[in-house]
Structure formats: C-alpha cells, structure tokens
PDBQT receptor file of N, H, CA, C and O in Angstrom, charges set to zero:
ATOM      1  N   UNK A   1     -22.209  -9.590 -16.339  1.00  0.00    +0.000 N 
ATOM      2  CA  UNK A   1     -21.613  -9.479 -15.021  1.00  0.00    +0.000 C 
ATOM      3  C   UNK A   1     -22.498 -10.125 -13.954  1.00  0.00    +0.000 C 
ATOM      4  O   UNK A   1     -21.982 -11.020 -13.286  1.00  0.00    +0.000 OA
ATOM      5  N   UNK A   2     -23.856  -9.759 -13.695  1.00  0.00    +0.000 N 
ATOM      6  H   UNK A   2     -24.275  -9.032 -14.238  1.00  0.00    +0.000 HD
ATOM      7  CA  UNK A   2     -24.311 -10.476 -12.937  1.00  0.00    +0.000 C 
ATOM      8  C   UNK A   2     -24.269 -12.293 -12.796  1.00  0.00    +0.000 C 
ATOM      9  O   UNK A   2     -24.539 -12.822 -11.718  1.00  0.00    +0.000 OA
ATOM     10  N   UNK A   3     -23.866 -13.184 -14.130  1.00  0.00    +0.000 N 
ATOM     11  H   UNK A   3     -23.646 -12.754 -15.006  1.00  0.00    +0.000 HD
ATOM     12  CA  UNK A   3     -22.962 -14.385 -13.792  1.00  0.00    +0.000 C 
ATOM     13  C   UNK A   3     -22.611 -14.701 -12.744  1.00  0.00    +0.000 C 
ATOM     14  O   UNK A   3     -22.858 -15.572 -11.910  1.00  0.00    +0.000 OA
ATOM     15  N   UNK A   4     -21.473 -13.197 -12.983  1.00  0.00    +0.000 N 
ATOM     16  H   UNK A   4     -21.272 -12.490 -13.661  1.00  0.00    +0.000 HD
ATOM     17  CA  UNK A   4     -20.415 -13.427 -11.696  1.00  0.00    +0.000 C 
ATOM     18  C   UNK A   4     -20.673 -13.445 -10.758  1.00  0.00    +0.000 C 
ATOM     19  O   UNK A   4     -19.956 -14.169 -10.066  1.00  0.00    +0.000 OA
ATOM     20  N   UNK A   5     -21.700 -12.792 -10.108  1.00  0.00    +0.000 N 
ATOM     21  H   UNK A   5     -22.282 -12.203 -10.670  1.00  0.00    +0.000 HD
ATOM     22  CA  UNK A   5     -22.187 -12.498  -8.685  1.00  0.00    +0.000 C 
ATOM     23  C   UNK A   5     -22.237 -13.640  -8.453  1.00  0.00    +0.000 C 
ATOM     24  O   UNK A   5     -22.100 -13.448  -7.245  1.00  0.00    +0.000 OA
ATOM     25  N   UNK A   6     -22.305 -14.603  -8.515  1.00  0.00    +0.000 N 
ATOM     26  H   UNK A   6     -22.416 -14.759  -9.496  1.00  0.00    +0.000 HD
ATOM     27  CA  UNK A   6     -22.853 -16.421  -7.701  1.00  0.00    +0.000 C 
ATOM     28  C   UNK A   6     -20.862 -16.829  -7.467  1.00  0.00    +0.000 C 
ATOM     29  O   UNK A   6     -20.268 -17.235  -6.468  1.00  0.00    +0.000 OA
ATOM     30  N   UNK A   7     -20.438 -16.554  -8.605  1.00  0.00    +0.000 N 
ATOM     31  H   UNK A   7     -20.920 -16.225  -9.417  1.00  0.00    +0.000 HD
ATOM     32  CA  UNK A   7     -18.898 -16.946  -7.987  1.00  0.00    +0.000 C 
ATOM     33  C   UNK A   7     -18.088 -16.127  -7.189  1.00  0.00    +0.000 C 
ATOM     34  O   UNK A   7     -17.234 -16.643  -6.467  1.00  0.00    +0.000 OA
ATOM     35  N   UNK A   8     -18.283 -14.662  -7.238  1.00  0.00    +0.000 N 
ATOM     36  H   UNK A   8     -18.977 -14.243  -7.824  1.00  0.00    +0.000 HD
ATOM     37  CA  UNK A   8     -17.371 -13.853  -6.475  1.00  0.00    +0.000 C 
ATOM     38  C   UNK A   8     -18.674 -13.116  -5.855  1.00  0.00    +0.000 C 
ATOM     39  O   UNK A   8     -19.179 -12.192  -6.493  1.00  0.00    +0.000 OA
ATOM     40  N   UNK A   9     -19.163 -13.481  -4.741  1.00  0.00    +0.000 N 
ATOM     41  H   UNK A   9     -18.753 -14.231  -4.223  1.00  0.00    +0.000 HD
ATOM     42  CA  UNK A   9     -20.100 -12.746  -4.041  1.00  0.00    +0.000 C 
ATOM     43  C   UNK A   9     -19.237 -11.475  -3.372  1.00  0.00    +0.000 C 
ATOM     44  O   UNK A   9     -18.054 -11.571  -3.043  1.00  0.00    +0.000 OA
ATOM     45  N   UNK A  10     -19.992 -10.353  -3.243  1.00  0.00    +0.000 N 
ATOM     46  H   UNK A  10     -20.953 -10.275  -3.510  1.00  0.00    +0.000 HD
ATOM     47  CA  UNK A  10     -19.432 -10.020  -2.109  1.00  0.00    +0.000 C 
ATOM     48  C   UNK A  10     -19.273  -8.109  -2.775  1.00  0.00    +0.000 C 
ATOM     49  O   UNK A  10     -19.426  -7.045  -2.175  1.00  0.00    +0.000 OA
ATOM     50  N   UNK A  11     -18.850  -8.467  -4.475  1.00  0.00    +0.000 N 
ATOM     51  H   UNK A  11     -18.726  -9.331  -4.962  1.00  0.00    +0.000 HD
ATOM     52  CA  UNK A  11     -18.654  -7.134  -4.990  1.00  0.00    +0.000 C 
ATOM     53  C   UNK A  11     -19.370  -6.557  -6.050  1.00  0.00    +0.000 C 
ATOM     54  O   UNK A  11     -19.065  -5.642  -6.815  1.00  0.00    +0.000 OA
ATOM     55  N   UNK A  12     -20.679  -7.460  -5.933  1.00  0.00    +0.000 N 
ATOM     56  H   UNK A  12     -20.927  -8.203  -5.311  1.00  0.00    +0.000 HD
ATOM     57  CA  UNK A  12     -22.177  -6.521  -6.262  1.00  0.00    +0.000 C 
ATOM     58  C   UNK A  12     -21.895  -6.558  -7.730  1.00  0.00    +0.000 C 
ATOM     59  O   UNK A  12     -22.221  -5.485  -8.237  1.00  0.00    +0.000 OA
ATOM     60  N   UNK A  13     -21.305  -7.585  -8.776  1.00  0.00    +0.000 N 
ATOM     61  H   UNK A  13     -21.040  -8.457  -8.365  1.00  0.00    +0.000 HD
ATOM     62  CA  UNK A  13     -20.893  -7.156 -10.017  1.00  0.00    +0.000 C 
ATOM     63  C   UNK A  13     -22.171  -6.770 -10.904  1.00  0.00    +0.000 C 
ATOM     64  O   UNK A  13     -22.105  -6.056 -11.905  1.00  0.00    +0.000 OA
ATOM     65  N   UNK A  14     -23.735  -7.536 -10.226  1.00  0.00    +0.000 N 
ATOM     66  H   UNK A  14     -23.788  -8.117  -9.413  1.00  0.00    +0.000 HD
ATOM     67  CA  UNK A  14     -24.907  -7.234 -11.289  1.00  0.00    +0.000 C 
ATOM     68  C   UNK A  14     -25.409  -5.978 -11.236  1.00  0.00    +0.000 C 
ATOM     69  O   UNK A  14     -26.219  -5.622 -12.092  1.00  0.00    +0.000 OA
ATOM     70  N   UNK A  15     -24.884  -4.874  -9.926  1.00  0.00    +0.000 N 
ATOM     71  H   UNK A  15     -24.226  -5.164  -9.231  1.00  0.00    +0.000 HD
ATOM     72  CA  UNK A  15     -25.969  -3.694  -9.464  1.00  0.00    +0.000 C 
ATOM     73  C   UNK A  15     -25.080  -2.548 -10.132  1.00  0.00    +0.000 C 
ATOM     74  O   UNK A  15     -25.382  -1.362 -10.003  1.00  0.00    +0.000 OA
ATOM     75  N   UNK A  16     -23.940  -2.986 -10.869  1.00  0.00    +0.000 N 
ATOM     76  H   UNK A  16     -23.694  -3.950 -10.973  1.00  0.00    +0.000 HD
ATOM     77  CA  UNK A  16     -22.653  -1.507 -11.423  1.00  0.00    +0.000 C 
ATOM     78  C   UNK A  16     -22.343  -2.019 -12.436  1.00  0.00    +0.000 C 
ATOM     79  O   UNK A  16     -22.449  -3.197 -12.775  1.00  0.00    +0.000 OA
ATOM     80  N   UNK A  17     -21.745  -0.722 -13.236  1.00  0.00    +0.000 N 
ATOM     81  H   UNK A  17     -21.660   0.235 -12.961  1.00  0.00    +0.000 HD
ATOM     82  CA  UNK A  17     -21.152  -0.867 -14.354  1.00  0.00    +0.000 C 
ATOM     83  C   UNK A  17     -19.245  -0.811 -14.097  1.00  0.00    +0.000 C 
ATOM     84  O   UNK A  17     -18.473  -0.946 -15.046  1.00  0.00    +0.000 OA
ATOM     85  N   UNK A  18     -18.854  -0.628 -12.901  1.00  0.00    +0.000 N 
ATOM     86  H   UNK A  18     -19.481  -0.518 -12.129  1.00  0.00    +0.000 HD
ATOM     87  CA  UNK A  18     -17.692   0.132 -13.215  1.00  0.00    +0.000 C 
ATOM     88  C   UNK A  18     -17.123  -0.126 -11.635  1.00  0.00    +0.000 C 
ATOM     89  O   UNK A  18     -17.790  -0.492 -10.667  1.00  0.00    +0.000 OA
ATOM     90  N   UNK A  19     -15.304   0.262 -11.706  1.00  0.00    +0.000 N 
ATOM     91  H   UNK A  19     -14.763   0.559 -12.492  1.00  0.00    +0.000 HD
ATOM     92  CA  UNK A  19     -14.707   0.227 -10.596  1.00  0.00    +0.000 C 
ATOM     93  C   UNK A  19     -15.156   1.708  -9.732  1.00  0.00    +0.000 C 
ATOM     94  O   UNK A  19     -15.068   2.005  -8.541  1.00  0.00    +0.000 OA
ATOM     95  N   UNK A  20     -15.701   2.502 -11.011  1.00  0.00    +0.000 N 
ATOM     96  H   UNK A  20     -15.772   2.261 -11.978  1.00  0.00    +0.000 HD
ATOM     97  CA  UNK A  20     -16.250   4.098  -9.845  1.00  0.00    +0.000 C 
ATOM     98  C   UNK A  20     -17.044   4.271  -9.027  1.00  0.00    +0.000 C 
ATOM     99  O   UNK A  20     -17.199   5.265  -8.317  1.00  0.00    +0.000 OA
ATOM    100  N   UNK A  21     -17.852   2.928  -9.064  1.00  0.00    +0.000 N 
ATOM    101  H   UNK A  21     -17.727   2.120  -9.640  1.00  0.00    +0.000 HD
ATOM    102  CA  UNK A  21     -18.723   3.248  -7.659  1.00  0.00    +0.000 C 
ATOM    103  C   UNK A  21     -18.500   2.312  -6.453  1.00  0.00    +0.000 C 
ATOM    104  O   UNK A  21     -18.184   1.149  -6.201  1.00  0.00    +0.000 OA
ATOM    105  N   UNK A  22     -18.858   3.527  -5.818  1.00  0.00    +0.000 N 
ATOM    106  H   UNK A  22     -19.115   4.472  -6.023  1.00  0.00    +0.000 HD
ATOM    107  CA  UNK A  22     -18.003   3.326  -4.235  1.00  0.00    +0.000 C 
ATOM    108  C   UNK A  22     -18.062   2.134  -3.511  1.00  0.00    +0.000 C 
ATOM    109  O   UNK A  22     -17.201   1.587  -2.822  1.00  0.00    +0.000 OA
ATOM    110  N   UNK A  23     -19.156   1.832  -3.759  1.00  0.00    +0.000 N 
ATOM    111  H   UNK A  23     -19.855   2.277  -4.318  1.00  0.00    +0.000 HD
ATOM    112  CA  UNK A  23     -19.286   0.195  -3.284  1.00  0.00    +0.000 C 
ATOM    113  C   UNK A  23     -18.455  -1.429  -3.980  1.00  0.00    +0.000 C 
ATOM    114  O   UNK A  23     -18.395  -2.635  -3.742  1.00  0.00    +0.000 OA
ATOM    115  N   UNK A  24     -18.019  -0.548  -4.804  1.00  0.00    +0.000 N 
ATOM    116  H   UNK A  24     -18.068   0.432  -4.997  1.00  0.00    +0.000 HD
ATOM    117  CA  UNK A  24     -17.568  -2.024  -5.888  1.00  0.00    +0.000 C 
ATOM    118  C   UNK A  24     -15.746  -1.541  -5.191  1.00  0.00    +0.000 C 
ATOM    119  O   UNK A  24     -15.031  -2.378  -4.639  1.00  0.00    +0.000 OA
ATOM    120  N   UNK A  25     -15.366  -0.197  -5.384  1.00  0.00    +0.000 N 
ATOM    121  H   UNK A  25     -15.947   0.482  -5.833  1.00  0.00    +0.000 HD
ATOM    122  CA  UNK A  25     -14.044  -0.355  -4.849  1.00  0.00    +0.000 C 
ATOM    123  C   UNK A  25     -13.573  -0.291  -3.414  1.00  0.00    +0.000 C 
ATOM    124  O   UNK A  25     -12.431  -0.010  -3.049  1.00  0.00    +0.000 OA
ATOM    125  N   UNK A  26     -14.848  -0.658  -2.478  1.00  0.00    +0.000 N 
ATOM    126  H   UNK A  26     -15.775  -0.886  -2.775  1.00  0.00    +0.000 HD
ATOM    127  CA  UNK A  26     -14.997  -0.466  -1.174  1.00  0.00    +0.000 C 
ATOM    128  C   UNK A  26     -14.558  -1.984  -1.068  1.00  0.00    +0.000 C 
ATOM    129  O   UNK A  26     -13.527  -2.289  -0.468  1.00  0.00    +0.000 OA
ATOM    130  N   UNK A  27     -15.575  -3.157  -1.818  1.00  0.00    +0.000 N 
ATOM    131  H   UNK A  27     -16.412  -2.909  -2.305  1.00  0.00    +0.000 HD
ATOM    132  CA  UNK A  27     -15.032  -4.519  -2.157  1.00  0.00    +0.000 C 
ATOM    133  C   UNK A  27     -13.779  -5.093  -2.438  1.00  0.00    +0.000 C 
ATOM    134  O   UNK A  27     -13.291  -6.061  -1.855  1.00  0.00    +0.000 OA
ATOM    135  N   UNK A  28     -13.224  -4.374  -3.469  1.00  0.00    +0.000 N 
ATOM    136  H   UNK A  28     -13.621  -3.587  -3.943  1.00  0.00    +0.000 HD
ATOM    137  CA  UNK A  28     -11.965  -4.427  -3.755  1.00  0.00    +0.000 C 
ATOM    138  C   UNK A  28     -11.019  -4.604  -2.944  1.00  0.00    +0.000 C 
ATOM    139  O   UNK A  28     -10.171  -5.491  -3.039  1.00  0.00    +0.000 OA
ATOM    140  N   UNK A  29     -11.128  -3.401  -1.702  1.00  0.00    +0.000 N 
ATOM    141  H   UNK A  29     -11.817  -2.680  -1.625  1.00  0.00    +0.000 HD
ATOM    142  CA  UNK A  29     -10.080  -2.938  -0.797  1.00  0.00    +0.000 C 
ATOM    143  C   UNK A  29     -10.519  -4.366   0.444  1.00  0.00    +0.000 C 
ATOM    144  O   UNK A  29      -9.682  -5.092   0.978  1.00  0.00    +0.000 OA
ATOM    145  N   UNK A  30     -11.769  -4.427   0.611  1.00  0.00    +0.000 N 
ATOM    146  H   UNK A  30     -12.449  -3.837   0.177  1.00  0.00    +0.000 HD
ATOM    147  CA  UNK A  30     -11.870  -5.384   1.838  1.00  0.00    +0.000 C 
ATOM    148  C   UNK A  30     -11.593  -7.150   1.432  1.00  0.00    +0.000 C 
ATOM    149  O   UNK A  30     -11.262  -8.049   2.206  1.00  0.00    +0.000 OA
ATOM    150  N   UNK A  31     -11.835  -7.217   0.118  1.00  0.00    +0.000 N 
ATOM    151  H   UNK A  31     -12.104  -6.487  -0.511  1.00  0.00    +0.000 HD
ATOM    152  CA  UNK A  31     -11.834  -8.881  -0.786  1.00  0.00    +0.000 C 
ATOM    153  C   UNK A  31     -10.683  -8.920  -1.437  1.00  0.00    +0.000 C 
ATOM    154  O   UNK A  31     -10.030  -9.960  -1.522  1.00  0.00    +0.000 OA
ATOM    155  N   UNK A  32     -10.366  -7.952  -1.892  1.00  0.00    +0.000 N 
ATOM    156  H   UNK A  32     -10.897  -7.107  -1.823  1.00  0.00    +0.000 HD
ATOM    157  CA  UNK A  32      -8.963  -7.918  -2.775  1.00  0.00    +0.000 C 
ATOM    158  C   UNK A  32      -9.938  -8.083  -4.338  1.00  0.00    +0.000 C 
ATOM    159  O   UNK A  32     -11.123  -7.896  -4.613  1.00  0.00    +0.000 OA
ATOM    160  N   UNK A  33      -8.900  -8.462  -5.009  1.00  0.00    +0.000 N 
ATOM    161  H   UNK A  33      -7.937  -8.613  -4.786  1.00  0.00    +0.000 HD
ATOM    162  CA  UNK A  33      -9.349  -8.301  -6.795  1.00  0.00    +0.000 C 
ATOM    163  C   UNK A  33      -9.750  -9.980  -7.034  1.00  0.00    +0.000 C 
ATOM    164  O   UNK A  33      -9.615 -10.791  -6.118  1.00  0.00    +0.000 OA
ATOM    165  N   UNK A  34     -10.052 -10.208  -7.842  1.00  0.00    +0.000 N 
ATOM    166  H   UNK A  34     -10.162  -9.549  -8.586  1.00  0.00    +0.000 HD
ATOM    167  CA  UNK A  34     -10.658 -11.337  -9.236  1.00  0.00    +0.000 C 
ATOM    168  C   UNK A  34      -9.872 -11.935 -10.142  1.00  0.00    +0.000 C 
ATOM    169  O   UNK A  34      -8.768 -11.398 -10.058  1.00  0.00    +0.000 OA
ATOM    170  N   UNK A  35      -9.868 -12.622 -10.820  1.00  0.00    +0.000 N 
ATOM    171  H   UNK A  35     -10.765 -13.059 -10.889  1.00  0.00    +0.000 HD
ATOM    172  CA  UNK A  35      -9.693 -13.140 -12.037  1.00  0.00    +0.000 C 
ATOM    173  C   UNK A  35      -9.832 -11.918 -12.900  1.00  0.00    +0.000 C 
ATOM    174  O   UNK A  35      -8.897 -11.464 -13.560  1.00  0.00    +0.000 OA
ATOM    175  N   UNK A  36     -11.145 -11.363 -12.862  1.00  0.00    +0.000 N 
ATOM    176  H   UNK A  36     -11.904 -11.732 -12.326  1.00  0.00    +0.000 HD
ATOM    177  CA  UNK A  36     -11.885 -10.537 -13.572  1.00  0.00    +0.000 C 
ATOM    178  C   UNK A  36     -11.501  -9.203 -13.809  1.00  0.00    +0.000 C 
ATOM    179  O   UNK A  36     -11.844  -8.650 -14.853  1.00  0.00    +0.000 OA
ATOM    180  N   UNK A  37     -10.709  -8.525 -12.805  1.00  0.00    +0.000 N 
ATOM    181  H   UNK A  37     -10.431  -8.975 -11.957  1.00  0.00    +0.000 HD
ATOM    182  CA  UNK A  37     -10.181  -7.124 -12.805  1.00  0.00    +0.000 C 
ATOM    183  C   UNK A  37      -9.067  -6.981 -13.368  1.00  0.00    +0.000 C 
ATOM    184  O   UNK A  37      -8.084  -7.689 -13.153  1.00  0.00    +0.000 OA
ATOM    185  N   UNK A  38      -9.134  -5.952 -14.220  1.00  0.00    +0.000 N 
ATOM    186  H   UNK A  38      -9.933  -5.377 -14.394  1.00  0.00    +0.000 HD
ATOM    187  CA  UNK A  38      -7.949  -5.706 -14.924  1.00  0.00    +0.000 C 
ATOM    188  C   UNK A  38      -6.746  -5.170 -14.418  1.00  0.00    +0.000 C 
ATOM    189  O   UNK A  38      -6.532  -4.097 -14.982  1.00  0.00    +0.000 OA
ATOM    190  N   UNK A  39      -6.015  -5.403 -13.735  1.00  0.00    +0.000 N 
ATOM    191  H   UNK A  39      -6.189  -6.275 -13.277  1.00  0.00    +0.000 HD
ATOM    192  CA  UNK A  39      -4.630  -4.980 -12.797  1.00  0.00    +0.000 C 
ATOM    193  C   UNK A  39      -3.565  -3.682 -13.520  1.00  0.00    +0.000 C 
ATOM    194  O   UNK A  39      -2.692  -2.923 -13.100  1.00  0.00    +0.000 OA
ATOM    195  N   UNK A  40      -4.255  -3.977 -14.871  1.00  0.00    +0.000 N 
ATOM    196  H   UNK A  40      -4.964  -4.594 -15.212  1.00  0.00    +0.000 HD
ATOM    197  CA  UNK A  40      -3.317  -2.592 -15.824  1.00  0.00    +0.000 C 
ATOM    198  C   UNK A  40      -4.315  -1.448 -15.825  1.00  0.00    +0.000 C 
ATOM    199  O   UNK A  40      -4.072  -0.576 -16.660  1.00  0.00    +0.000 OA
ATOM    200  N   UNK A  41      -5.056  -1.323 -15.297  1.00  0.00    +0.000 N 
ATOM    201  H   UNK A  41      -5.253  -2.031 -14.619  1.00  0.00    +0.000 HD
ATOM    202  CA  UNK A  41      -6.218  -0.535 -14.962  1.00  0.00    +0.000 C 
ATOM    203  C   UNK A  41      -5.931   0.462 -13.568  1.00  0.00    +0.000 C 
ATOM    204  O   UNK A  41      -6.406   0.249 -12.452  1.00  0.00    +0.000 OA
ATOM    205  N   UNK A  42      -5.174   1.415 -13.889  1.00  0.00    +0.000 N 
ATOM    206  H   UNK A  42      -4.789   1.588 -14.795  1.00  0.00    +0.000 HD
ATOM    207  CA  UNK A  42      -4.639   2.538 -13.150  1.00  0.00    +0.000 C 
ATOM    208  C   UNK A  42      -4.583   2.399 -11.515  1.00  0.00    +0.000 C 
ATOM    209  O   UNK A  42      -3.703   2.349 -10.655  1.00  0.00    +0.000 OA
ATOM    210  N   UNK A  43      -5.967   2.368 -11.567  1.00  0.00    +0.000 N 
ATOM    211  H   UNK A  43      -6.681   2.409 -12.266  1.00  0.00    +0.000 HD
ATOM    212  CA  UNK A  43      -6.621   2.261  -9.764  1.00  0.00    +0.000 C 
ATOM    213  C   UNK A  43      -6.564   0.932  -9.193  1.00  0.00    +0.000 C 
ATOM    214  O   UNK A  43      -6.700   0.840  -7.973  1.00  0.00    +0.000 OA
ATOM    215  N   UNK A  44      -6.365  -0.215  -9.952  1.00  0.00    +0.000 N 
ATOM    216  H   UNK A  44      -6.254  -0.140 -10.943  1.00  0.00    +0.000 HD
ATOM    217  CA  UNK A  44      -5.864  -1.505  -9.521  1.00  0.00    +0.000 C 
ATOM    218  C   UNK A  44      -4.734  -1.427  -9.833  1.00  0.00    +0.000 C 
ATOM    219  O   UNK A  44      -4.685  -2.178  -8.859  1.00  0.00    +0.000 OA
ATOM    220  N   UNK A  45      -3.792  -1.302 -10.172  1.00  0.00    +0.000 N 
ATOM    221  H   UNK A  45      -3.832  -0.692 -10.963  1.00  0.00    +0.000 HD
ATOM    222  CA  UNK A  45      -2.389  -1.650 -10.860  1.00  0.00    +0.000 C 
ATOM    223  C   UNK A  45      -1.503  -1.765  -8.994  1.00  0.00    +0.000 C 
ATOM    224  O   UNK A  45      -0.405  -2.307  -8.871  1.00  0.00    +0.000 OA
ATOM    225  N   UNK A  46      -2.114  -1.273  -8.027  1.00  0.00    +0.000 N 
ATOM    226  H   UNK A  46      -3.006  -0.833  -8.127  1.00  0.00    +0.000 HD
ATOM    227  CA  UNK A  46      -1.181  -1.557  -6.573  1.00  0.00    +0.000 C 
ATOM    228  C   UNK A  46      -1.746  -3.175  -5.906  1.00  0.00    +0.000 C 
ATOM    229  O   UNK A  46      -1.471  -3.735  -4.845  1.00  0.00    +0.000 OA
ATOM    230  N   UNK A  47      -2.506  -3.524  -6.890  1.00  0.00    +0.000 N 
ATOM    231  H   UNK A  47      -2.729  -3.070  -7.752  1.00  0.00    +0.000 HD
ATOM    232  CA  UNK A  47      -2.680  -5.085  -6.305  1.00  0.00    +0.000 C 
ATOM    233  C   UNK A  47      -1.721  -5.749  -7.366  1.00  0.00    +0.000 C 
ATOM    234  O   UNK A  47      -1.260  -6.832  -7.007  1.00  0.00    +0.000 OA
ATOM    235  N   UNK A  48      -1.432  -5.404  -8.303  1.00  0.00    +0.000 N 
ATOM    236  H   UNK A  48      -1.806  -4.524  -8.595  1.00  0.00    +0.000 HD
ATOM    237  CA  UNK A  48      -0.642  -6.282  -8.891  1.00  0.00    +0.000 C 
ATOM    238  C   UNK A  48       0.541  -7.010  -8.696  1.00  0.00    +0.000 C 
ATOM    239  O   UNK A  48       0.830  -7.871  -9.526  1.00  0.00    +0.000 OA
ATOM    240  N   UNK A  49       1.330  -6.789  -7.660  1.00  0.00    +0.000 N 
ATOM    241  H   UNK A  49       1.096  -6.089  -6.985  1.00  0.00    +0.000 HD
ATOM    242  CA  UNK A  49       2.172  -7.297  -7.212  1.00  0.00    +0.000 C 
ATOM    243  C   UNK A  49       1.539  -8.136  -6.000  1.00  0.00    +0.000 C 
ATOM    244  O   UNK A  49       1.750  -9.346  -6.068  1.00  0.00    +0.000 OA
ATOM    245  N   UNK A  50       0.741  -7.649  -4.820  1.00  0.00    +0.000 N 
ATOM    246  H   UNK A  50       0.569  -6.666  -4.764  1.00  0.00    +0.000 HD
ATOM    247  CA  UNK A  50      -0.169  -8.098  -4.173  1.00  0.00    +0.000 C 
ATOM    248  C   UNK A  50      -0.307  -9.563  -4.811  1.00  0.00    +0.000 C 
ATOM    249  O   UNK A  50       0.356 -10.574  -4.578  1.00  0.00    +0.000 OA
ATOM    250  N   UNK A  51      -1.345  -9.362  -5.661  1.00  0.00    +0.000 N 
ATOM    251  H   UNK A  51      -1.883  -8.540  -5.850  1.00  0.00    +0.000 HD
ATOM    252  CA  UNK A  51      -1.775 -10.943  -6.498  1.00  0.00    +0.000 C 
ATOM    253  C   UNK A  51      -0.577 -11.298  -6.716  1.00  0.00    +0.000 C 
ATOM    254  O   UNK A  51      -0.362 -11.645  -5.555  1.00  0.00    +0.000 OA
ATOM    255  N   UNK A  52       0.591 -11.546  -7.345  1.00  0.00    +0.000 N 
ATOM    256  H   UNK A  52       0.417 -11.264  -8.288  1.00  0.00    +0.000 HD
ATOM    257  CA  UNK A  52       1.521 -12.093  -8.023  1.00  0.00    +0.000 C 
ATOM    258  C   UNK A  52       1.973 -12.858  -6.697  1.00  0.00    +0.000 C 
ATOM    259  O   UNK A  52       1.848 -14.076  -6.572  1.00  0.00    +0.000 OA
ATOM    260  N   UNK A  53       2.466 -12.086  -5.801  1.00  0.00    +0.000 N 
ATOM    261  H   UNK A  53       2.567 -11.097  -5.903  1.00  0.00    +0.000 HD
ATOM    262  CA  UNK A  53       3.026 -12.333  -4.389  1.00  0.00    +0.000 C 
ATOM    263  C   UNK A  53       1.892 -13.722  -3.711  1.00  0.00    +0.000 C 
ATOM    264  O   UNK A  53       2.410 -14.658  -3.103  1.00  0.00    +0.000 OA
ATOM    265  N   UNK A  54       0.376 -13.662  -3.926  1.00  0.00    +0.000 N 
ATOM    266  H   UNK A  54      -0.044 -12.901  -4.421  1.00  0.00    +0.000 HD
ATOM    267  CA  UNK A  54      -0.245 -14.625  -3.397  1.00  0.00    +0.000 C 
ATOM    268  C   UNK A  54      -0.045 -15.935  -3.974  1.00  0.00    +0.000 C 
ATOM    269  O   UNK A  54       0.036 -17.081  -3.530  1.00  0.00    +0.000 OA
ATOM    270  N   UNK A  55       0.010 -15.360  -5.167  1.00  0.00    +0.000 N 
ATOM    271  H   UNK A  55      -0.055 -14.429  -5.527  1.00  0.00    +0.000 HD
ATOM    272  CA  UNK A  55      -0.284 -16.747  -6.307  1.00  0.00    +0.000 C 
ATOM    273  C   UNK A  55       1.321 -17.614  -5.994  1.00  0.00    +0.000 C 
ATOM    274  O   UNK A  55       1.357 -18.785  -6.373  1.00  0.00    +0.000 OA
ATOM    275  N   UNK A  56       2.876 -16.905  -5.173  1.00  0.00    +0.000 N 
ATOM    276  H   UNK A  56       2.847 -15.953  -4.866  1.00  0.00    +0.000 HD
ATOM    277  CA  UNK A  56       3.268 -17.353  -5.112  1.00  0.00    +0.000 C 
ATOM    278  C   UNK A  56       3.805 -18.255  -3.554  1.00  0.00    +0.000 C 
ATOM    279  O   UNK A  56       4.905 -18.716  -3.247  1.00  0.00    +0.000 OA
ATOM    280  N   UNK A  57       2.793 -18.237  -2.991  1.00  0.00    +0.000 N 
ATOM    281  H   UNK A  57       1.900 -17.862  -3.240  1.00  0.00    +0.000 HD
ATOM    282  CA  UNK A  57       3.036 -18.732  -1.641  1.00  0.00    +0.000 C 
ATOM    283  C   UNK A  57       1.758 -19.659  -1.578  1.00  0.00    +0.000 C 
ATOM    284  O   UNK A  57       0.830 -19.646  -2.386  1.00  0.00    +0.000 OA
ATOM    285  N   UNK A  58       1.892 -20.519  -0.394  1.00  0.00    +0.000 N 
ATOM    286  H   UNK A  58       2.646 -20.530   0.262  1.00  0.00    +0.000 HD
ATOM    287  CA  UNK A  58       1.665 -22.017  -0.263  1.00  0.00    +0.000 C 
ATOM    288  C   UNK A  58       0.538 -21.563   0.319  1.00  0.00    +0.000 C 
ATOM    289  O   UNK A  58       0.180 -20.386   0.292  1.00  0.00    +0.000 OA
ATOM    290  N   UNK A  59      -0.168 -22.650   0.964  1.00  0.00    +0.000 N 
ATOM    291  H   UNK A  59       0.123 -23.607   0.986  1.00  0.00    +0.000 HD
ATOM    292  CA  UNK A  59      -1.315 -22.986   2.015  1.00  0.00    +0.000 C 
ATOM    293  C   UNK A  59      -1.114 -22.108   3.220  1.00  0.00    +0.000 C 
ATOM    294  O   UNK A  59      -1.827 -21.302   3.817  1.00  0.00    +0.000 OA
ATOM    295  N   UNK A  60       0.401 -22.658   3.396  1.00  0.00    +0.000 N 
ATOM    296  H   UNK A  60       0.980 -23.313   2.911  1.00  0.00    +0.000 HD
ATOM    297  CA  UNK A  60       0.815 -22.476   4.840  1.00  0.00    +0.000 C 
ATOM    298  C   UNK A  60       1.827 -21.012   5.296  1.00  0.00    +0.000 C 
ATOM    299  O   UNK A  60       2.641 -20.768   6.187  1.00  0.00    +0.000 OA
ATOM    300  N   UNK A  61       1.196 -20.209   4.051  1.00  0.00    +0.000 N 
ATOM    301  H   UNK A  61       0.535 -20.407   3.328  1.00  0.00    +0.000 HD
ATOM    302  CA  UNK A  61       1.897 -18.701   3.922  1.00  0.00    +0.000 C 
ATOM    303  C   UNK A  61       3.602 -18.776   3.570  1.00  0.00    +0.000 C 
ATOM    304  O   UNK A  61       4.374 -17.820   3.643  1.00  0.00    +0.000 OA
ATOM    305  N   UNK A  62       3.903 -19.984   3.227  1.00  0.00    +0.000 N 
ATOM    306  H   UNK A  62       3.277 -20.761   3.168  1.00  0.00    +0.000 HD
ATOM    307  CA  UNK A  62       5.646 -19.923   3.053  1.00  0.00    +0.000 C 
ATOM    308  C   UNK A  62       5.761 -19.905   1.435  1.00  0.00    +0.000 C 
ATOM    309  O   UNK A  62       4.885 -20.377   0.710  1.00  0.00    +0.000 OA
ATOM    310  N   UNK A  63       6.748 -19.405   1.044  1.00  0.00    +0.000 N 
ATOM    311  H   UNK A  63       7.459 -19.021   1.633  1.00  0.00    +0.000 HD
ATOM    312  CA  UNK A  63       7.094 -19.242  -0.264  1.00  0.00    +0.000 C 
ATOM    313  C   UNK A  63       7.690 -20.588  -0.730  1.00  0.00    +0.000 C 
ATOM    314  O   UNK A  63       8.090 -20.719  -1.887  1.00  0.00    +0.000 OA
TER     315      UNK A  63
C-alpha cells in the first residue's frame, strides 16, 4: 500500500491497514474513492453509483 501513497496522495494508504480508521474514511468522504477501494465493501457500496455516474459524464459535467 504505501506504493500507492505517491499516486493517490491524500488517504495515508502506508500509515493503515483498513477503511476503520478514521482518517482513511475521513479521506474517502472529502476525495471520494480509488481504483483501489472495493465498492462491494458495505461502507463504500453508497459511492458506487457516485463513481459510475462520474465515469459517465464529460469534462464539461454533461452526460
């Protein structure tokens, strides 16, 4: 995990093991999710539409 820290700064992936500490899902809520997070994963599963919805709109916020 610490890898990741150089590409997704911001949600501390080298200093935790897990979405349970408070600082990693404090990230979550202010950055949104990753590549990396599992969206079928109970406590993420309300970004999943979130992400789907981004991935389907433009530059310029239009669908």
């Amino acid at each position: 995990m610490a890898d990741h820290d150089d590409v997704y700064p911001g949600y501390d992936f080298s200093s935790h093991v897990g979405y349970g500490v408070a600082k990693h899902r404090a990230a979550i809520d202010n950055l949104g999710v990753t590549p990396l997070h599992r969206l079928s994963f109970a406590p993420l599963a309300k970004y999943a539409n979130v992400e789907a919805n981004s991935q389907n709109t433009s530059d310029d916020g239009k669908v």
